[in-house]
C-alpha positions as CSV (number, residue, x, y, z in Angstrom):
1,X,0.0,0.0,0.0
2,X,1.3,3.5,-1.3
3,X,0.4,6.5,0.8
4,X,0.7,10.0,-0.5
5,X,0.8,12.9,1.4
6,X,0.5,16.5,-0.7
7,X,1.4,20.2,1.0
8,X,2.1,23.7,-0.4
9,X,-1.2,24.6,-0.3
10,X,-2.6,27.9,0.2
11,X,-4.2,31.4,-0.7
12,X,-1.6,33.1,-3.0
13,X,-2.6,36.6,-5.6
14,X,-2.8,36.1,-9.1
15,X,1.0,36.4,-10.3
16,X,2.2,34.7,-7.1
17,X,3.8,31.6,-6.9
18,X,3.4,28.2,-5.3
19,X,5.8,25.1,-4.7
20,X,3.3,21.8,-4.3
21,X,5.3,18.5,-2.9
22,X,4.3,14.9,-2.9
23,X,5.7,12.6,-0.5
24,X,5.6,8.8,-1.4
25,X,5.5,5.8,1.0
26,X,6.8,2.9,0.1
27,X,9.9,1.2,-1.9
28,X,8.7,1.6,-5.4
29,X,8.9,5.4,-6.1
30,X,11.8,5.6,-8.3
31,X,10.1,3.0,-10.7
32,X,7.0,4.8,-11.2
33,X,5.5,7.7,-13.2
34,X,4.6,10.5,-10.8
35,X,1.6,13.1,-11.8
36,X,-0.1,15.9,-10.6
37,X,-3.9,16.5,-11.4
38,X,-6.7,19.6,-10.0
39,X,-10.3,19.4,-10.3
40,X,-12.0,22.8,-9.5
41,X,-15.9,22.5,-7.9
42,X,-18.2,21.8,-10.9
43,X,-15.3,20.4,-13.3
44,X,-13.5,17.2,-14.0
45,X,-10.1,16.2,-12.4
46,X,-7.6,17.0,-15.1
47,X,-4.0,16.3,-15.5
48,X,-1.4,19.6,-14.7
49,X,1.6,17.5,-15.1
50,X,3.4,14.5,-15.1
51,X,7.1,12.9,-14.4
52,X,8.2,9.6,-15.7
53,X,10.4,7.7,-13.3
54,X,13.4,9.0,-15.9
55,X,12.5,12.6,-16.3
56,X,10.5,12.7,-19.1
57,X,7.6,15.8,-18.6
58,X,4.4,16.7,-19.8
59,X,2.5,19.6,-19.0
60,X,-1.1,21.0,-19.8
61,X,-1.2,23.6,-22.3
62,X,-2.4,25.8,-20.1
63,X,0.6,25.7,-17.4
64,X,3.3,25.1,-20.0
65,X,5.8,27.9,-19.2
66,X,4.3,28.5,-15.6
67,X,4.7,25.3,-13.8
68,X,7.3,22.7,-13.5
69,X,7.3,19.1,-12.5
70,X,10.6,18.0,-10.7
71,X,10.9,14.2,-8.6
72,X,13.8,13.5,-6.0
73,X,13.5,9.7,-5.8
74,X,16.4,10.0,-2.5
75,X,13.2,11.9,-0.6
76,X,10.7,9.9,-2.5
77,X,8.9,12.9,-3.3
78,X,7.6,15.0,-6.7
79,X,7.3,18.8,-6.3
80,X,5.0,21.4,-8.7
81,X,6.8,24.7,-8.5
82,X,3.7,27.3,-9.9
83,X,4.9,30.6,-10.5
84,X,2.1,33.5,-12.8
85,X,-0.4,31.9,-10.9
86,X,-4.3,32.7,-12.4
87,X,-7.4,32.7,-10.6
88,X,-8.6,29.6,-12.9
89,X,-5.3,27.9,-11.6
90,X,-7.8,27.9,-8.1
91,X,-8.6,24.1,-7.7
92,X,-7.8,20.8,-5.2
93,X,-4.3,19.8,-6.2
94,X,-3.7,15.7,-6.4
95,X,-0.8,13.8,-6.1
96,X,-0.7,10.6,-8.2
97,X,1.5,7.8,-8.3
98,X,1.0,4.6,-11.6
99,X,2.9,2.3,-12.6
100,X,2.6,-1.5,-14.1
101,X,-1.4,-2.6,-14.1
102,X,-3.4,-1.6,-11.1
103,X,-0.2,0.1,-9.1
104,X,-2.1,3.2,-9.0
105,X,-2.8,5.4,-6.3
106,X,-4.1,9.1,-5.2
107,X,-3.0,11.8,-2.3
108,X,-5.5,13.7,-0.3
109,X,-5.3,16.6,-2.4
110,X,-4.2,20.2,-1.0
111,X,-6.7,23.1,-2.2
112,X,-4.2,26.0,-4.2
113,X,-7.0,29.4,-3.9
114,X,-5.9,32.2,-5.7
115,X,-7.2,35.6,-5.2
116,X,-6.7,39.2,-4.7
């Protein structure tokens, strides 16, 4: 069993910047892809962005340029720097962790409000 444990969360103005992290349990976390989603109230959980267990990124058109995955598999633990932040960046921020078959498994989420 995998747990994840998200924090960064907060109340930041539009233009301001926030640094998300992920902490992973378990032995596992260098082998596995590592993604971050948001779902705001009234739409669908989307993906932000993700981190294979080698590097590789991909980002929602909509943060490209803004926000950047990063993984230190010593601290078992994937970060989302957010820097220009918007108000329709406001949403519940989840940490995901997938792998091989059903290896797949969600953090708590950590609300990111941004407002003047």
């Amino acid at each position: 069993q995998v747990q994840l444990v998200e924090a960064g969360g907060g109340l930041v103005q539009p233009g301001g910047s926030l640094r998300l992290s992920c902490v992973a349990s378990g032995r596992f976390f260098s082998i596995n892809a590592m993604g971050w989603y948001r779902q705001a109230p009234g739409k669908q959980r989307e993906l932000v962005a993700d981190i294979t267990d080698d590097g590789i990124t991909n980002y929602a058109d909509s943060v490209k340029g803004r926000f950047t995955i990063s993984r230190d598999n010593a601290k078992n633990t994937v970060y989302l720097q957010m820097n220009s932040l918007k108000p329709e960046d406001a949403a519940v921020y989840y940490c995901r962790q997938y792998g091989l078959g059903p290896f797949d498994y969600w953090g708590q989420g950590t609300q990111v409000t941004v407002s003047s």
